[in-house]
Backbone bond lengths (Angstrom), bond angles and torsions (degrees), N, CA, C in turn:
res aa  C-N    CA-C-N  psi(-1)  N-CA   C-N-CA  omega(-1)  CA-C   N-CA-C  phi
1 X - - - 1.454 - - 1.512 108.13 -
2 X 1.110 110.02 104.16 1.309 111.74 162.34 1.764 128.20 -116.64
3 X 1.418 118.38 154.00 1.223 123.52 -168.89 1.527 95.12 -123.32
4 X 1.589 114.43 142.00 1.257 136.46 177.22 1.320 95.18 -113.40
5 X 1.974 90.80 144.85 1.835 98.46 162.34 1.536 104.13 -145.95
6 X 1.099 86.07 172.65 1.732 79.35 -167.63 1.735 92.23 -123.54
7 X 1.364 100.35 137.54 1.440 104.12 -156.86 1.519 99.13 -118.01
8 X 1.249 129.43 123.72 1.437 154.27 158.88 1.242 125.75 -46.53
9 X 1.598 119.23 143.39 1.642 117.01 148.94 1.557 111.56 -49.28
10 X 1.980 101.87 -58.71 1.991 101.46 -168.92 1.986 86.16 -62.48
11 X 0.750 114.21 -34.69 1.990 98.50 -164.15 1.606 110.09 -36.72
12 X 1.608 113.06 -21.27 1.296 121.64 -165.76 1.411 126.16 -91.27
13 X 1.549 123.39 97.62 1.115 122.04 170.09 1.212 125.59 -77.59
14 X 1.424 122.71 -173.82 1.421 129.53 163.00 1.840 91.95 -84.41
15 X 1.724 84.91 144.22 1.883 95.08 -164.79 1.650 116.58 -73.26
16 X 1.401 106.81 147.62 1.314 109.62 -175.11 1.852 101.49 -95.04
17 X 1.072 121.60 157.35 1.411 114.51 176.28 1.365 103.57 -107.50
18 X 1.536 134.29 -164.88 1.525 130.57 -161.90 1.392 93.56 169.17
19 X 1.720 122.54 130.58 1.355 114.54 151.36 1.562 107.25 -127.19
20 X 1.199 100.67 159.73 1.767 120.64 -150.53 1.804 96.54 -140.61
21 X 1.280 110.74 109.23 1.474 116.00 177.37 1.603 117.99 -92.70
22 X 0.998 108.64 160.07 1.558 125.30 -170.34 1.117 111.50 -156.31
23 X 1.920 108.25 145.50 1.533 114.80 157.04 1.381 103.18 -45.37
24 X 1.542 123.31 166.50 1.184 150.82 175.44 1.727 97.02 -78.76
25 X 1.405 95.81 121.49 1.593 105.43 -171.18 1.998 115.20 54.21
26 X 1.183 118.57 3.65 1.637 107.12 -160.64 1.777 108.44 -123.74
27 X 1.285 101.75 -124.60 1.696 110.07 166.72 0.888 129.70 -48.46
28 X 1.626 141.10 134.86 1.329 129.01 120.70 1.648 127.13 -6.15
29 X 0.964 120.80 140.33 1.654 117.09 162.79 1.091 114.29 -149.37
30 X 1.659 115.68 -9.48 1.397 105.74 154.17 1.514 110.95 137.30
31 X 1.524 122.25 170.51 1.399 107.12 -178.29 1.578 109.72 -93.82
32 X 1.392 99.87 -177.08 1.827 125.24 -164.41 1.521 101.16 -120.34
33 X 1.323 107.10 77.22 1.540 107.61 -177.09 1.368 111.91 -70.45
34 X 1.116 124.63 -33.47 1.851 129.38 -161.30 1.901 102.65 -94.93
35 X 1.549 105.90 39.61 1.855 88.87 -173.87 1.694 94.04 -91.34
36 X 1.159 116.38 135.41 1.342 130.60 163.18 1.080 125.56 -75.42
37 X 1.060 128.12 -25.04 1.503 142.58 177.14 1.057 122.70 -135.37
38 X 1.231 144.91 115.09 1.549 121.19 175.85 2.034 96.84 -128.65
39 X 1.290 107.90 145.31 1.601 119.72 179.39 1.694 102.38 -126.71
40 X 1.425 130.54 131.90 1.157 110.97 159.01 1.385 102.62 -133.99
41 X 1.604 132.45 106.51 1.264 129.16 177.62 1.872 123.39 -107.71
42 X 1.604 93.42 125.01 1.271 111.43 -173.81 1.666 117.92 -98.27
43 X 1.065 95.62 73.70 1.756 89.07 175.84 1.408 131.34 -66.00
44 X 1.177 122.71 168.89 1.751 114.42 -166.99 1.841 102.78 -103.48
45 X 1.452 93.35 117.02 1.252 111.61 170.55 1.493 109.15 83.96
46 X 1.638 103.53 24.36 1.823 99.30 160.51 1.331 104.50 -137.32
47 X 1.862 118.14 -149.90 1.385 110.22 -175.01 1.938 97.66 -106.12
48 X 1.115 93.05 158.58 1.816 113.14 -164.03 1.701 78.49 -80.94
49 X 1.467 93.15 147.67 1.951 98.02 162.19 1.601 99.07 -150.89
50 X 1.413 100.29 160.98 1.583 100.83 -173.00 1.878 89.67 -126.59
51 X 1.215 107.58 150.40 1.437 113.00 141.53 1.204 122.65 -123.05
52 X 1.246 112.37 165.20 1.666 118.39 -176.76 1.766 124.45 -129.54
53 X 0.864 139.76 162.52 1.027 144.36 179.04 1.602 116.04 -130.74
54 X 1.142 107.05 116.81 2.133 101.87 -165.80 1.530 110.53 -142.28
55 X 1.651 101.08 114.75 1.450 83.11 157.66 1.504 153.80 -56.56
56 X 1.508 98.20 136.26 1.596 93.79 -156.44 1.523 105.40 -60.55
57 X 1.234 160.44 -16.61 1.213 165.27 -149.82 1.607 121.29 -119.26
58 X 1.572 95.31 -8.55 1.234 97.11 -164.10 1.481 105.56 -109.16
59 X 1.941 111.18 176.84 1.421 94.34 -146.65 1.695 131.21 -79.60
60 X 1.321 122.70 145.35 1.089 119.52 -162.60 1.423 137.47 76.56
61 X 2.033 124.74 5.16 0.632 158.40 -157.00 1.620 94.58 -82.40
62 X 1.281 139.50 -35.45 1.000 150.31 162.68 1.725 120.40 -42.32
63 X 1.648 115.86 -25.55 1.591 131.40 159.68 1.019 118.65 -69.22
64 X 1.260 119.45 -12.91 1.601 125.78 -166.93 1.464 96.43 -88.34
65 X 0.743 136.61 -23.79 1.925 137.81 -166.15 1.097 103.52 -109.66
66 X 1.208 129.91 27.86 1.373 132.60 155.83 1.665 115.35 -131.23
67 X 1.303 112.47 -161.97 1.695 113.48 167.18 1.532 100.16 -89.84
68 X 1.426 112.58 136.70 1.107 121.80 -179.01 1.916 104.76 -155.31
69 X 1.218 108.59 160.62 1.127 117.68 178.28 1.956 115.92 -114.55
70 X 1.809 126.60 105.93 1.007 103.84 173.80 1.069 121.33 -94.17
71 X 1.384 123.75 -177.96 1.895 142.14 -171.90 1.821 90.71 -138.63
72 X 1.294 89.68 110.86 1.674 109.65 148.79 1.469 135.25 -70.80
73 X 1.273 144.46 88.07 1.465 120.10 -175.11 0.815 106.76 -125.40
74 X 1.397 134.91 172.76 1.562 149.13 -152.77 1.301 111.04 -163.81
75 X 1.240 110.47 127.43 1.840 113.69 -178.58 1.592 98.47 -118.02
76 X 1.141 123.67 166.61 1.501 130.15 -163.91 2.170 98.33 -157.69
77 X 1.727 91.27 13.61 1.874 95.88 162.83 1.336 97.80 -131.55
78 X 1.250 125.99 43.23 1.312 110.21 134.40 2.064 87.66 96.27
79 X 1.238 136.37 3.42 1.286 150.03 -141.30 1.254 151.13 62.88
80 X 1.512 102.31 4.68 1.814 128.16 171.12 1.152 95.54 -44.67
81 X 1.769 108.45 -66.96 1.824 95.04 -165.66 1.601 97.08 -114.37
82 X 1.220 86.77 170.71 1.780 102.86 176.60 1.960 115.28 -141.86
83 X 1.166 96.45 126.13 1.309 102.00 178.44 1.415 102.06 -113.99
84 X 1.263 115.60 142.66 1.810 132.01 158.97 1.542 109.68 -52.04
85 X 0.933 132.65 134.20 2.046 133.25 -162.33 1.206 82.79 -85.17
86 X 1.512 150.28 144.70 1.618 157.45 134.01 1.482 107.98 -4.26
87 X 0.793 111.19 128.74 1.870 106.65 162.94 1.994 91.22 62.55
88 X 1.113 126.77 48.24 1.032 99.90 -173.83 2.252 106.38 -137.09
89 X 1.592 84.86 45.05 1.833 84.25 171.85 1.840 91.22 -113.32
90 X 1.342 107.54 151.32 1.194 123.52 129.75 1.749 149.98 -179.97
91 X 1.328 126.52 -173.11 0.961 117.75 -155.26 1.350 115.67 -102.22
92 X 1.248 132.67 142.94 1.114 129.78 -175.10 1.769 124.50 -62.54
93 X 1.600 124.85 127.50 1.020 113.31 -160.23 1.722 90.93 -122.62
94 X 1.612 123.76 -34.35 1.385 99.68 151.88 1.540 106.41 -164.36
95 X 1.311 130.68 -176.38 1.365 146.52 -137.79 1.430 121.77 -144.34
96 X 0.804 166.05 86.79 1.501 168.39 157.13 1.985 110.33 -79.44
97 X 1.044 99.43 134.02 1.474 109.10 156.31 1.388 122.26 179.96
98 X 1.814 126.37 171.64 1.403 93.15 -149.36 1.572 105.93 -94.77
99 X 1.279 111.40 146.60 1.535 114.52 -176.19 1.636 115.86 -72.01
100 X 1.444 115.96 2.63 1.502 118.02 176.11 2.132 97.55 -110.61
101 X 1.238 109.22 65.95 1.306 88.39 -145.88 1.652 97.32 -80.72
102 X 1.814 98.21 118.86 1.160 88.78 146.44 1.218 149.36 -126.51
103 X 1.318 133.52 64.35 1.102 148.48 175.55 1.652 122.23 100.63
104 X 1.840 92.22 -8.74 1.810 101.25 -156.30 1.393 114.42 -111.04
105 X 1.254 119.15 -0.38 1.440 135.05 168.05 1.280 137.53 -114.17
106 X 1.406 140.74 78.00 1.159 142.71 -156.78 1.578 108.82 -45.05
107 X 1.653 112.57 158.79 1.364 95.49 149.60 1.352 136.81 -99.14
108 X 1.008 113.00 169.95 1.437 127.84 -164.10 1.804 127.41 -99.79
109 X 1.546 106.49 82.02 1.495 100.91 -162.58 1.474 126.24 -105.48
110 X 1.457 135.69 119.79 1.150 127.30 176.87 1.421 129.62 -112.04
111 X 1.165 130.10 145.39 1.359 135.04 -128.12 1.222 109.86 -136.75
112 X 1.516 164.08 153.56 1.247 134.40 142.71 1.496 94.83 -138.71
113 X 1.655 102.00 169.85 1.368 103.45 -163.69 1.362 117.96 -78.91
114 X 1.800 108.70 161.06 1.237 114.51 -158.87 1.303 125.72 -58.38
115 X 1.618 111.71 -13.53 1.445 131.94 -165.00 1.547 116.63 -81.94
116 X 1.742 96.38 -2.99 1.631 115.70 -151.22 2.065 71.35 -93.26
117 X 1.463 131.75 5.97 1.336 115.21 -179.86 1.641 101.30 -88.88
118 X 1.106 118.62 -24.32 1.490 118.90 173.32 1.530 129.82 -45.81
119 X 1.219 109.39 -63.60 1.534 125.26 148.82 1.618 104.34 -26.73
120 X 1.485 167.58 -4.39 1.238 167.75 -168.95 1.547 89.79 -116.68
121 X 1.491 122.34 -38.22 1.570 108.22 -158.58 1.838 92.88 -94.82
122 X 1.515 107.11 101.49 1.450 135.71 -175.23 1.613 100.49 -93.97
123 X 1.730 125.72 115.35 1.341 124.51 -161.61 1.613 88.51 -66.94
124 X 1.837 130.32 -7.64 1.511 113.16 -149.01 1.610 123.10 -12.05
125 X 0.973 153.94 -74.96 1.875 140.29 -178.55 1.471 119.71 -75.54
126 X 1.459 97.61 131.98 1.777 93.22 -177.21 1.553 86.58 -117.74
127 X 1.504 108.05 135.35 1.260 127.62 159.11 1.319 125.74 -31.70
128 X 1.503 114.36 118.72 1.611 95.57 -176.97 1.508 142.87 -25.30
129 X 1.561 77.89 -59.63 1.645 118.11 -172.73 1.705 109.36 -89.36
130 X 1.449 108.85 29.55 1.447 116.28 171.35 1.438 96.47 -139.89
131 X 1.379 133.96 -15.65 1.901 132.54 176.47 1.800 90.29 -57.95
132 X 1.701 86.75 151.02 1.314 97.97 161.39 1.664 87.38 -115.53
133 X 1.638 104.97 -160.91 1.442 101.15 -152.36 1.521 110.67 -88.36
134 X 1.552 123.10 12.34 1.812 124.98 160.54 1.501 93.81 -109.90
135 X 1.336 127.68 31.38 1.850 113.96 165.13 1.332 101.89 75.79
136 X 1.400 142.13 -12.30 1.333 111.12 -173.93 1.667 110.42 -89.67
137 X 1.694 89.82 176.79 2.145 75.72 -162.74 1.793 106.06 -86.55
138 X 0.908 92.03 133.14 1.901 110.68 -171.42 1.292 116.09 -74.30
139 X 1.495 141.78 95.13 1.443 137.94 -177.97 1.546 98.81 -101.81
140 X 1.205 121.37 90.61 1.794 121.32 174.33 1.810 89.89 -88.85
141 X 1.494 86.64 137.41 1.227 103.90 167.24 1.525 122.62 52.20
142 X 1.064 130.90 62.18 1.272 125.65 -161.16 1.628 115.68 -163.38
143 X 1.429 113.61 147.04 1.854 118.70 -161.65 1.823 99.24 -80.34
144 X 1.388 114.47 162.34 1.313 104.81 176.11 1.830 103.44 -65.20
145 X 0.884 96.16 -33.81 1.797 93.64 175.36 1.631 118.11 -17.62
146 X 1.700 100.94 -64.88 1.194 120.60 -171.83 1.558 104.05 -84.12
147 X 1.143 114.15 -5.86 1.766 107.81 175.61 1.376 101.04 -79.45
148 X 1.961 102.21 -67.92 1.257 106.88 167.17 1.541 138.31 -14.81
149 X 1.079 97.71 -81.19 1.840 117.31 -175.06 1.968 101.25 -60.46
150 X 1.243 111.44 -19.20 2.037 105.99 -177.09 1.501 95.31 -95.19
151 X 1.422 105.52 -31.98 1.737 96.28 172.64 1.123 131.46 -49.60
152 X 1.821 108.39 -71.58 1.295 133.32 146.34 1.481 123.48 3.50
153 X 1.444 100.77 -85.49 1.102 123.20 -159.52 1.527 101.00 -73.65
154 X 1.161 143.11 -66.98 1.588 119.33 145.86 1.194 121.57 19.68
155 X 1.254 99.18 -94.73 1.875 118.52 169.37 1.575 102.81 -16.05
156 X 1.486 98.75 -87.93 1.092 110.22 -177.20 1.708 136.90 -51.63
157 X 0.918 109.67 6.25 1.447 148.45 -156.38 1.758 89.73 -102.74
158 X 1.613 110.19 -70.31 1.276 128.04 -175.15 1.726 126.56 -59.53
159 X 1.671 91.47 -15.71 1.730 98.46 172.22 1.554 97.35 117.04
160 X 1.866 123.84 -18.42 1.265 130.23 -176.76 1.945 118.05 -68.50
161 X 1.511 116.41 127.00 1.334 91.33 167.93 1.717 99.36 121.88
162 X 1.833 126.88 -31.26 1.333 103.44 176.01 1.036 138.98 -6.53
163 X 1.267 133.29 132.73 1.757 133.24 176.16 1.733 114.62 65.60
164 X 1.621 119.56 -15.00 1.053 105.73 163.38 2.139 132.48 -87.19
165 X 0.966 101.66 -173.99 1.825 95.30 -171.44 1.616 87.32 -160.33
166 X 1.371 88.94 147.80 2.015 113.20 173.53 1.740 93.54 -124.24
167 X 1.356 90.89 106.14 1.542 82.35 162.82 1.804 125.18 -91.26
168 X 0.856 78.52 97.97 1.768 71.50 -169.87 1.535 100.48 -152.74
169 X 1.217 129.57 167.36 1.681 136.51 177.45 1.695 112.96 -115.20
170 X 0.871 109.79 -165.93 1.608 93.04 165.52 2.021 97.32 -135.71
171 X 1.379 83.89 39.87 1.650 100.80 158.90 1.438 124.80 -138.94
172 X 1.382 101.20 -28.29 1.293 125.88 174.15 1.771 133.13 -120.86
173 X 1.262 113.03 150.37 1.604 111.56 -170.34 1.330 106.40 -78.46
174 X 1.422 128.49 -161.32 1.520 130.69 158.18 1.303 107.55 -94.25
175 X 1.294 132.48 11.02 1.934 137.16 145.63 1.620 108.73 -72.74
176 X 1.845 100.81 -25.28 1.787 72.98 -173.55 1.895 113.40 110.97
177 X 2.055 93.91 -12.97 1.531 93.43 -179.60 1.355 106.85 -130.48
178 X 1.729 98.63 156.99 1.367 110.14 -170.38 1.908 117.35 -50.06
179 X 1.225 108.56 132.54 1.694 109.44 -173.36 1.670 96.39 -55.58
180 X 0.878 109.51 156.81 1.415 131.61 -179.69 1.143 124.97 -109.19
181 X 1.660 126.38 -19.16 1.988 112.52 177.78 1.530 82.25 -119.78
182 X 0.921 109.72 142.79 1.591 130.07 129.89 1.527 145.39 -82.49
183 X 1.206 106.73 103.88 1.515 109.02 -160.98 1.881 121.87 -123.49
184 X 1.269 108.72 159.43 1.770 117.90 172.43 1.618 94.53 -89.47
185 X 1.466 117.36 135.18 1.272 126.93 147.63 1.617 106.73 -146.22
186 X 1.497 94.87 163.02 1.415 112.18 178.46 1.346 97.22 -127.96
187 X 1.278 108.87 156.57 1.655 116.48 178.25 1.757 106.61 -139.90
188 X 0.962 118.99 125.89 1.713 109.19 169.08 1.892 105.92 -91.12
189 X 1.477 85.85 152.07 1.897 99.09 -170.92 1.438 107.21 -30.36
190 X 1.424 123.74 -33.05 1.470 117.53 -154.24 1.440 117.35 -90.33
191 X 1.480 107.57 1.13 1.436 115.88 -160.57 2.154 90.33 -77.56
192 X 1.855 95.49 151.86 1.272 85.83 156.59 1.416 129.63 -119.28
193 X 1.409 128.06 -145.58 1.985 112.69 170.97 1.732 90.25 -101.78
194 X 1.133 132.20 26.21 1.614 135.09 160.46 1.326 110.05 -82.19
């Protein structure tokens, strides 16, 4: 079932923002109507972090004091549609609010992006029979596919990574087409997929 709309120059407002909470990696649970503040800053060539500002009383405010995962979206018709902002999930990294609460201090939430889970997947052991001769792990000749997916899967190997997925092959991209460079890398144990 699908519904068509036909979307306008007037359809276009100045954008509304929206945050939408979630288990960590899982469910929906719903949106964050009462945020007072919301910041989400994406700098070039690091990890995006958001903070928030929420009334303590208001609804669903009770997700915030735990691990949780948010969704940013932004509509630009006025709230017909809603898109997720680019780079724009993340997970809660910490929380403040006041423990006498009375009604007059929001809480205080900070977030950083979801990608900041990569950095955890640590290659620590390189296969014997994959060291070159300083131990780090040796990919001669080979597509990120096959870097990718031996990295990964390592990780994941180690218990790192629940609920996440790499779609990719080590023939194919997450489009579906054959990788295109072929390359030498070395990696030492400590490197992560951040």
């Amino acid at each position: 079932y699908e519904v068509e709309q036909e979307i306008t120059r007037e359809d276009y407002s100045a954008p509304t923002v929206r945050v939408t909470a979630y288990d960590v990696l899982g469910d929906r649970i719903g949106q964050l109507p009462d945020v007072i503040k919301c910041t989400v800053t994406q700098p070039r060539n690091d990890v995006s972090s958001l903070t928030l500002e929420y009334a303590p009383s208001g609804v669903r405010a009770d997700v915030l004091t735990g691990a949780v995962e948010l969704g940013v979206e932004w509509s630009y018709t006025g709230g017909r549609i809603w898109e997720e902002l680019p780079n724009g999930r993340f997970i809660s990294q910490s929380m403040e609010c006041n423990a006498v609460d009375d009604g007059t201090k929001a809480i205080s939430f900070k977030g950083i992006h979801i990608g900041h889970m990569l950095e955890e997947a640590v290659l620590w052991e390189v296969p014997q029979d994959s060291q070159d001769s300083d131990g780090k792990w040796n990919f001669l000749s080979r597509n990120a596919g096959t870097i990718l997916r031996t990295v990964w899967d390592a990780a994941v190997a180690r218990g790192w990574g629940d609920g996440l997925t790499l779609d990719v092959t080590p023939s194919k991209d997450s489009a579906g087409e054959d990788w295109a460079t072929i390359t030498t890398l070395a990696f030492d144990k400590t490197i992560t997929l951040g």
